[in-house]
N, CA, C and O atoms as a GROMACS GRO file, in nm:
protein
  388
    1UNK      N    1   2.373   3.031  -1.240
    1UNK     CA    2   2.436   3.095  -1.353
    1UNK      C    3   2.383   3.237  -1.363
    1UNK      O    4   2.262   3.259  -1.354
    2UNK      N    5   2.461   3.322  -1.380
    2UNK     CA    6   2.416   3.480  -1.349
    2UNK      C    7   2.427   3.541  -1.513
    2UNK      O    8   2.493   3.456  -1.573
    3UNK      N    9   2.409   3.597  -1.561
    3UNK     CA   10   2.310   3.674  -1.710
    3UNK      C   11   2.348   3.848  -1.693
    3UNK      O   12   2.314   3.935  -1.613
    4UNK      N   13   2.424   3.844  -1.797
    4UNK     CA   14   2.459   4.022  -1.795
    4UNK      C   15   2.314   4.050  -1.855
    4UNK      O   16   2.226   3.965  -1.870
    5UNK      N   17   2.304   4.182  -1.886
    5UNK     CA   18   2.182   4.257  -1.899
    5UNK      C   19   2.249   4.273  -2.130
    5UNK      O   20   2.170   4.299  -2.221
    6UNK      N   21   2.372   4.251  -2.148
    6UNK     CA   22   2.413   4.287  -2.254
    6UNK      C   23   2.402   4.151  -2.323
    6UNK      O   24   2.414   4.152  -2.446
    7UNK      N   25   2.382   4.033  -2.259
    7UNK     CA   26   2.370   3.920  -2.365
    7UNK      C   27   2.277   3.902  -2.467
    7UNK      O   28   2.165   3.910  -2.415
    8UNK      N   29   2.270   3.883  -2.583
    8UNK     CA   30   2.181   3.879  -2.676
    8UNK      C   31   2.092   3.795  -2.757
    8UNK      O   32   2.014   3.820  -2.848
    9UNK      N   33   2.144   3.642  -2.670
    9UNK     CA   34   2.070   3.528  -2.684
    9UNK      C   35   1.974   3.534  -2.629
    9UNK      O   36   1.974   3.522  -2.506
   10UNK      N   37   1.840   3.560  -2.712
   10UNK     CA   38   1.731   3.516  -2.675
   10UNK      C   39   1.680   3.446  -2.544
   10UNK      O   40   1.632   3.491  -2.440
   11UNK      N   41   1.703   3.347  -2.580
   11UNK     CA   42   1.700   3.236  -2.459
   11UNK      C   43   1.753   3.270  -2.325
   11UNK      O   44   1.702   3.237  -2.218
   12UNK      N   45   1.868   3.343  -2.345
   12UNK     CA   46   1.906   3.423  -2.207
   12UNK      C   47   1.856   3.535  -2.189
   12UNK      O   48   1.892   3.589  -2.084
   13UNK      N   49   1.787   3.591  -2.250
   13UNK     CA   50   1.733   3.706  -2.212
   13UNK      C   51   1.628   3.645  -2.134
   13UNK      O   52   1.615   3.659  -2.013
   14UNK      N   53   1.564   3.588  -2.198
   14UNK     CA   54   1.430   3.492  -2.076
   14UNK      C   55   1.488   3.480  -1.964
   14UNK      O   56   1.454   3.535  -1.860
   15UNK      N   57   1.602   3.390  -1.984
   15UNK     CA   58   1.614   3.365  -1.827
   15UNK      C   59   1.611   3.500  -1.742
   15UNK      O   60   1.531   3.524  -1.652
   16UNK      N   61   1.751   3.616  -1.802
   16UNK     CA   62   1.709   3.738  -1.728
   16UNK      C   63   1.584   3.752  -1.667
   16UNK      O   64   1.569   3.733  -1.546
   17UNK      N   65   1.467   3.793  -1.767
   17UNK     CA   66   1.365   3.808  -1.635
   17UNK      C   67   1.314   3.702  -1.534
   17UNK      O   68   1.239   3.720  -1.438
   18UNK      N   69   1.348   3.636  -1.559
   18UNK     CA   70   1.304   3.480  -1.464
   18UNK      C   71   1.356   3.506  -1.371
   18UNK      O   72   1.289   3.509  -1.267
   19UNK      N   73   1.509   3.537  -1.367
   19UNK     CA   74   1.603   3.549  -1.247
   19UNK      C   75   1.638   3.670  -1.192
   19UNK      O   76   1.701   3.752  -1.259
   20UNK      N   77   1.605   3.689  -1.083
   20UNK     CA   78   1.610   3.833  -1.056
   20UNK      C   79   1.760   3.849  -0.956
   20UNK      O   80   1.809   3.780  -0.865
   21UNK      N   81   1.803   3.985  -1.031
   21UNK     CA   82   1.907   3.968  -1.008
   21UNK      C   83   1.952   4.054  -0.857
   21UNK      O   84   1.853   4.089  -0.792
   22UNK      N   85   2.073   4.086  -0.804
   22UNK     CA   86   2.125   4.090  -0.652
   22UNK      C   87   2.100   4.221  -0.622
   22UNK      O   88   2.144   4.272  -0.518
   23UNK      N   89   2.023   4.293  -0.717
   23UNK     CA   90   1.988   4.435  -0.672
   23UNK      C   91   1.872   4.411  -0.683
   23UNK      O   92   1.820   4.503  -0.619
   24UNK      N   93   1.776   4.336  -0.730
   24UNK     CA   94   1.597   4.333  -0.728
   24UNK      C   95   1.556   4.271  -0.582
   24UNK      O   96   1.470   4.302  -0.500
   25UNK      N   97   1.670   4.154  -0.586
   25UNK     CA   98   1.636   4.086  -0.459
   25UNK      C   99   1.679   4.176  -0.320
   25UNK      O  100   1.628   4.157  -0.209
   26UNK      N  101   1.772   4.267  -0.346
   26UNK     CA  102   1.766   4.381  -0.227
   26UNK      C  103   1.686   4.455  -0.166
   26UNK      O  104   1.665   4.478  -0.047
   27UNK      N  105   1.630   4.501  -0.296
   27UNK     CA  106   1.521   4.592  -0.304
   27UNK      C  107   1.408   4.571  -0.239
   27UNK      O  108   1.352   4.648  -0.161
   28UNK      N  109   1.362   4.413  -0.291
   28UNK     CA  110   1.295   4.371  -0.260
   28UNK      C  111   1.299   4.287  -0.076
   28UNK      O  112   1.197   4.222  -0.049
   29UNK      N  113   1.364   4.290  -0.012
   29UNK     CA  114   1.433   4.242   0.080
   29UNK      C  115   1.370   4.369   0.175
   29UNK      O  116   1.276   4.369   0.253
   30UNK      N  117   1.458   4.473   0.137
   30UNK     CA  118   1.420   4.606   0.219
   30UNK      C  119   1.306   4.642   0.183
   30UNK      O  120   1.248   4.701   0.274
   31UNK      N  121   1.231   4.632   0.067
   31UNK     CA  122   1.128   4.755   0.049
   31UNK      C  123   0.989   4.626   0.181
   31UNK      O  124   0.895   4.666   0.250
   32UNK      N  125   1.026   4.528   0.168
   32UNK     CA  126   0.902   4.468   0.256
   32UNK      C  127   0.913   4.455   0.385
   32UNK      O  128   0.834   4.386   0.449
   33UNK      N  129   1.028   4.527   0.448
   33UNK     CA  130   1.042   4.526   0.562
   33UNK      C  131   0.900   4.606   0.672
   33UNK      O  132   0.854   4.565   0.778
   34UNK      N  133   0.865   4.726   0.594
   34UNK     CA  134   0.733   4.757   0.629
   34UNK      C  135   0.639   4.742   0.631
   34UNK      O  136   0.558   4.804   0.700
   35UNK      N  137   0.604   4.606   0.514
   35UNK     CA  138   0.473   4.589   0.507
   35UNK      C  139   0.422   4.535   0.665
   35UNK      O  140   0.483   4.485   0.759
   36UNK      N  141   0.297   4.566   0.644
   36UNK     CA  142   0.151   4.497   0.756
   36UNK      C  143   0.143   4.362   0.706
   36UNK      O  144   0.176   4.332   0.592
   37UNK      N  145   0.092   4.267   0.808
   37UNK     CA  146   0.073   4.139   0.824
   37UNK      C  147  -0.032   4.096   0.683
   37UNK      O  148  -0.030   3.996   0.611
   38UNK      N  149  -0.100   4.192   0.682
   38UNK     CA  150  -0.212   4.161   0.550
   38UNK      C  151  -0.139   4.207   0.452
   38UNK      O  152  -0.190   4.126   0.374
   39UNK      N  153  -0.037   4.284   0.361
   39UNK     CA  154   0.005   4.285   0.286
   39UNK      C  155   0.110   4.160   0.244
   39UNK      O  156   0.122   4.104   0.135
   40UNK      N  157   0.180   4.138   0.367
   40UNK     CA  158   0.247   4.031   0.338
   40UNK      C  159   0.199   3.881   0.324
   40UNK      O  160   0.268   3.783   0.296
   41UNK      N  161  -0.001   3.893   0.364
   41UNK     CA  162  -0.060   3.803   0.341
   41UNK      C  163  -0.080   3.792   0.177
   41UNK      O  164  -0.054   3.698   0.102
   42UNK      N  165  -0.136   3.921   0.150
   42UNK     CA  166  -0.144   3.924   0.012
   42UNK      C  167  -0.061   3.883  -0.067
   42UNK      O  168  -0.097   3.802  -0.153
   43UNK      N  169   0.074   3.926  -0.060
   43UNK     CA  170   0.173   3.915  -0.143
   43UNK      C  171   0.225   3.762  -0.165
   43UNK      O  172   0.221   3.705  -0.274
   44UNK      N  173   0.273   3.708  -0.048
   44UNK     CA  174   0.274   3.541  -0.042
   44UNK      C  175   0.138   3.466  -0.094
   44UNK      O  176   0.159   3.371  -0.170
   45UNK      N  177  -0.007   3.497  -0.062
   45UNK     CA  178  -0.075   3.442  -0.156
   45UNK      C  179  -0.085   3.480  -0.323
   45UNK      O  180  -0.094   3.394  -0.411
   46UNK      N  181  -0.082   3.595  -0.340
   46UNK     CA  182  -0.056   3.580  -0.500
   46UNK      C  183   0.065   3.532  -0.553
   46UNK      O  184   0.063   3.492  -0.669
   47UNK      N  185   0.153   3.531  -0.498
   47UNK     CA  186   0.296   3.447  -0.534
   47UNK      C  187   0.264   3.297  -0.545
   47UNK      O  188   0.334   3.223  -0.614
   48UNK      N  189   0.197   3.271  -0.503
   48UNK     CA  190   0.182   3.118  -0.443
   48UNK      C  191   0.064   3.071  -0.568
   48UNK      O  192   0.081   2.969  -0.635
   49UNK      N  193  -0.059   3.166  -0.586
   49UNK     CA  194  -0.164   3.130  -0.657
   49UNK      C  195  -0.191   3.185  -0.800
   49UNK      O  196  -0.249   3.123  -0.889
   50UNK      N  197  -0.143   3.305  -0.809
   50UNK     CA  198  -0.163   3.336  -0.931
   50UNK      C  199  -0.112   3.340  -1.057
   50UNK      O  200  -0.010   3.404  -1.080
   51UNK      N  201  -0.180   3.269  -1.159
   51UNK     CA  202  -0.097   3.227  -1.249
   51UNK      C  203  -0.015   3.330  -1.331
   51UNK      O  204   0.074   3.299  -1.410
   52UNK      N  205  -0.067   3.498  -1.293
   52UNK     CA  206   0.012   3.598  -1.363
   52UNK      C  207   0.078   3.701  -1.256
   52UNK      O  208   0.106   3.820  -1.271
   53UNK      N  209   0.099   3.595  -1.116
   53UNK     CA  210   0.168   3.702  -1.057
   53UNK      C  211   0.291   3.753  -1.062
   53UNK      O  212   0.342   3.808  -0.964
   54UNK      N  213   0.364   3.737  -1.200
   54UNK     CA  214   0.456   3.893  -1.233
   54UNK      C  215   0.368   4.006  -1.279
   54UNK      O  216   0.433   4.090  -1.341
   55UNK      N  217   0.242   4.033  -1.269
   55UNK     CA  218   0.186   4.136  -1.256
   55UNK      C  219   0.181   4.215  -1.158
   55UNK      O  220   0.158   4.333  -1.184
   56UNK      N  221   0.203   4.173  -1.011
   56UNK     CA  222   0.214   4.228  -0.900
   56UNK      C  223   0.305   4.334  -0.881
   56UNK      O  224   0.422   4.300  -0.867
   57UNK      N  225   0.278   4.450  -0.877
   57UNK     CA  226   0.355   4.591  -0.825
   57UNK      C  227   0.456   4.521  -0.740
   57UNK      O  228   0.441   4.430  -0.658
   58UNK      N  229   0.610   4.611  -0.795
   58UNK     CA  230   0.671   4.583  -0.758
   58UNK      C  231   0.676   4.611  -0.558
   58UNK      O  232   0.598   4.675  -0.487
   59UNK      N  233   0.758   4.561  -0.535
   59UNK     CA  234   0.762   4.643  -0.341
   59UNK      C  235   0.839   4.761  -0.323
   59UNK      O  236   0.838   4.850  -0.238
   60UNK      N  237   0.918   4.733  -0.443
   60UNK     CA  238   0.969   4.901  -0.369
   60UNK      C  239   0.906   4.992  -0.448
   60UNK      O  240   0.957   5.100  -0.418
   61UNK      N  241   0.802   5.013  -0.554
   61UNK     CA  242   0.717   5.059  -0.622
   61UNK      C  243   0.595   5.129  -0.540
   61UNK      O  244   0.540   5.238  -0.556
   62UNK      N  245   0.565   4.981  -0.407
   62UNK     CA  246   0.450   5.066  -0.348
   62UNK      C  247   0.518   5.115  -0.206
   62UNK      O  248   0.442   5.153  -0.116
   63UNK      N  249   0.647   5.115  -0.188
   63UNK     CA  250   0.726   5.162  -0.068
   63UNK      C  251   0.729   5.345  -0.130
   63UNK      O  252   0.687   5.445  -0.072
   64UNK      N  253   0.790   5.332  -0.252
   64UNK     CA  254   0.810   5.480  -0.337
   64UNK      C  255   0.633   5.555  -0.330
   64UNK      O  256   0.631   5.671  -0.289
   65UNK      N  257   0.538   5.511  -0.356
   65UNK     CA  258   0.434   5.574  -0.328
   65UNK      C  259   0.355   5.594  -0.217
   65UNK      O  260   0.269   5.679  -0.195
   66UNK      N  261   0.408   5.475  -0.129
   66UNK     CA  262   0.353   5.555   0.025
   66UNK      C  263   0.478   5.713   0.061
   66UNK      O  264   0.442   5.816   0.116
   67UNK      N  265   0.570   5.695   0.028
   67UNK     CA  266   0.645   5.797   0.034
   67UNK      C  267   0.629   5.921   0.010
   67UNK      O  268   0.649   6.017   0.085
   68UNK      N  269   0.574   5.918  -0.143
   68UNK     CA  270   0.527   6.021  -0.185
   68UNK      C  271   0.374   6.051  -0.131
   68UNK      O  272   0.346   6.169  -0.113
   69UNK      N  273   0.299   5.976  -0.112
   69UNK     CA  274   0.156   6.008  -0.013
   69UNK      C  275   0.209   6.103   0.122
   69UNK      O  276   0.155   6.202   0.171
   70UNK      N  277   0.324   6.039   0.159
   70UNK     CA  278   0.327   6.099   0.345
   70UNK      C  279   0.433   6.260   0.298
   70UNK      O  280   0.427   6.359   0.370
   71UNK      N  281   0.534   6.257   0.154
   71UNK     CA  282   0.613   6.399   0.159
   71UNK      C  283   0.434   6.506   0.092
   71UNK      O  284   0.398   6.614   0.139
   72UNK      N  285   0.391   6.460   0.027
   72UNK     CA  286   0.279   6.541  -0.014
   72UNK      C  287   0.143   6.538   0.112
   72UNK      O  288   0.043   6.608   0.094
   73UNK      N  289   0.151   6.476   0.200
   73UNK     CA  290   0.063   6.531   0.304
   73UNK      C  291  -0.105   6.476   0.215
   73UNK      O  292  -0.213   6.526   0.244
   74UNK      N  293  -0.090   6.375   0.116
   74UNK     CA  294  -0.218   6.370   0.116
   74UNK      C  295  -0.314   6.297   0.154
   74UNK      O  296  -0.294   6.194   0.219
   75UNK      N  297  -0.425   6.336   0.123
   75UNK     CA  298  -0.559   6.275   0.246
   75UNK      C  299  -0.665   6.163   0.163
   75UNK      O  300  -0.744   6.087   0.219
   76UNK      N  301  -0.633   6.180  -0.031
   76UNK     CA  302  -0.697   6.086  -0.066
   76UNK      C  303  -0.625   6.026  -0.172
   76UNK      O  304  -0.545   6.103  -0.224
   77UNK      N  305  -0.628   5.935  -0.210
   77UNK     CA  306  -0.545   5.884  -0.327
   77UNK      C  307  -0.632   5.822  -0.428
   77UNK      O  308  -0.738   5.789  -0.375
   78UNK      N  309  -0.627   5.789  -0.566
   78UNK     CA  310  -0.692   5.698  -0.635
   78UNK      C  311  -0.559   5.614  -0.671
   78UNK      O  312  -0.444   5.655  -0.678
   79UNK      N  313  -0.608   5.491  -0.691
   79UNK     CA  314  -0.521   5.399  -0.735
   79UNK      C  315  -0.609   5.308  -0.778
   79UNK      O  316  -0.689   5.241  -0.713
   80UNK      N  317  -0.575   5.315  -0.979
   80UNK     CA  318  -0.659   5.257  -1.061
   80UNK      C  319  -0.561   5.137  -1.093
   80UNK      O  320  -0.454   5.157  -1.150
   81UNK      N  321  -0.611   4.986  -1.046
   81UNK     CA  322  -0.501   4.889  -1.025
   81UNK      C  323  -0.607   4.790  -1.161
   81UNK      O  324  -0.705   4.807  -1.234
   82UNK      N  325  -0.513   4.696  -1.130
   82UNK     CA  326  -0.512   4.600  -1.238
   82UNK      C  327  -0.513   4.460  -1.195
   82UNK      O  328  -0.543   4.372  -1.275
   83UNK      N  329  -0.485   4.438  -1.086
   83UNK     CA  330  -0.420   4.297  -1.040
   83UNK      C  331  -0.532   4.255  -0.889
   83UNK      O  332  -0.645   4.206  -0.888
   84UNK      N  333  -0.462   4.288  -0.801
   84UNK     CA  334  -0.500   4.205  -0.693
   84UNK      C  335  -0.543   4.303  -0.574
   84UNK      O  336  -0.580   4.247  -0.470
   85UNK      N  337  -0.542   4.477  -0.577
   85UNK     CA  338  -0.463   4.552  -0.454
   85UNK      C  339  -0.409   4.589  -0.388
   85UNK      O  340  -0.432   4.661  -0.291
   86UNK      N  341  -0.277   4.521  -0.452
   86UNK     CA  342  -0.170   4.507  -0.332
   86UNK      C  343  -0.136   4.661  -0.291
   86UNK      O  344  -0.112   4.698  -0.176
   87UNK      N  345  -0.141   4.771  -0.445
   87UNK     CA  346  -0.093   4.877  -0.427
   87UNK      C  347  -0.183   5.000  -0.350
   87UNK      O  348  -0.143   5.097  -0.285
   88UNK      N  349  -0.318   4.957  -0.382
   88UNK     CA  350  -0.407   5.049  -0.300
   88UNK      C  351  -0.407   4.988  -0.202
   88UNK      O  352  -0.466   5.063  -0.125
   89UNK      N  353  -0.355   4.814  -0.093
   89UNK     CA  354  -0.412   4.813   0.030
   89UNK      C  355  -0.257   4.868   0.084
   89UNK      O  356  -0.248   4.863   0.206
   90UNK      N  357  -0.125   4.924   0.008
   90UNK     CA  358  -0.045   4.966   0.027
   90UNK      C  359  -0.048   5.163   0.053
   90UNK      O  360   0.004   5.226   0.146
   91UNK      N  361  -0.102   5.200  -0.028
   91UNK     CA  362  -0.112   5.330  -0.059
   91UNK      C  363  -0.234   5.372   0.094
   91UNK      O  364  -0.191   5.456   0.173
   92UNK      N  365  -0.353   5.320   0.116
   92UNK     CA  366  -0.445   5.297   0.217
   92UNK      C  367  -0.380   5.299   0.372
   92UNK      O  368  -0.419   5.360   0.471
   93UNK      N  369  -0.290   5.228   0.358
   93UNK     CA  370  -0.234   5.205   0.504
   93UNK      C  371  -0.181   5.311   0.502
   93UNK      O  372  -0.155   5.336   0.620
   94UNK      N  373  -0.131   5.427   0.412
   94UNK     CA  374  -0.044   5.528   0.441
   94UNK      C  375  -0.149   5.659   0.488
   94UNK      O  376  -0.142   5.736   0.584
   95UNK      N  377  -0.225   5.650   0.404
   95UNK     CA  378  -0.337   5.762   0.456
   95UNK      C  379  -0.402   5.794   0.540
   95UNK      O  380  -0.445   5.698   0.604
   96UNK      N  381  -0.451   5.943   0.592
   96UNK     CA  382  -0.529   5.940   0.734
   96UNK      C  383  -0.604   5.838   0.763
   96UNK      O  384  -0.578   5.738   0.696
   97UNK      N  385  -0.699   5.825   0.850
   97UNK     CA  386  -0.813   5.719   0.822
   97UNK      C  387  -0.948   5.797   0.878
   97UNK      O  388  -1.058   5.742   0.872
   0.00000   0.00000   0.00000
């Protein structure tokens, strides 16, 4: 059952975020096409284990910031995270070494 973004029942609004809809799952489809074997380790284990992993940065979130690391040419990044790493062992792989 698919959920406009304009419904106003409560209860369906939950589901909304529960269910992600045919443009998240795209996104998400393509933006992990790049990850490294250890990111995609990461990512399937916090999916799998953590009880708040909708906290996890989105993928095309840390696809958009390796992007911006490699158009800005830079050499160090901070990334003050919250969760697990996914986004600094994302942001890391983009940088010199």
């Amino acid at each position: 059952e698919q959920f406009s973004i304009m419904e106003t029942d409560k209860s369906k609004m939950r589901k909304i975020a529960l269910q992600p809809s045919s443009i998240v799952q795209y996104t998400n489809e393509i933006s992990t096409t790049s990850f490294t074997p250890l990111q995609k380790e990461l990512l399937d284990a916090t999916l799998e284990h953590a009880d708040l992993s909708i906290m996890l940065g989105a993928s095309e979130v840390h696809e958009m910031g390796k992007m911006m690391i490699s158009l800005n040419k830079s050499k160090k990044v901070l990334d003050i995270g919250t969760f697990t790493g996914a986004s600094a062992l994302a942001f890391g792989n983009r940088t010199p070494r």
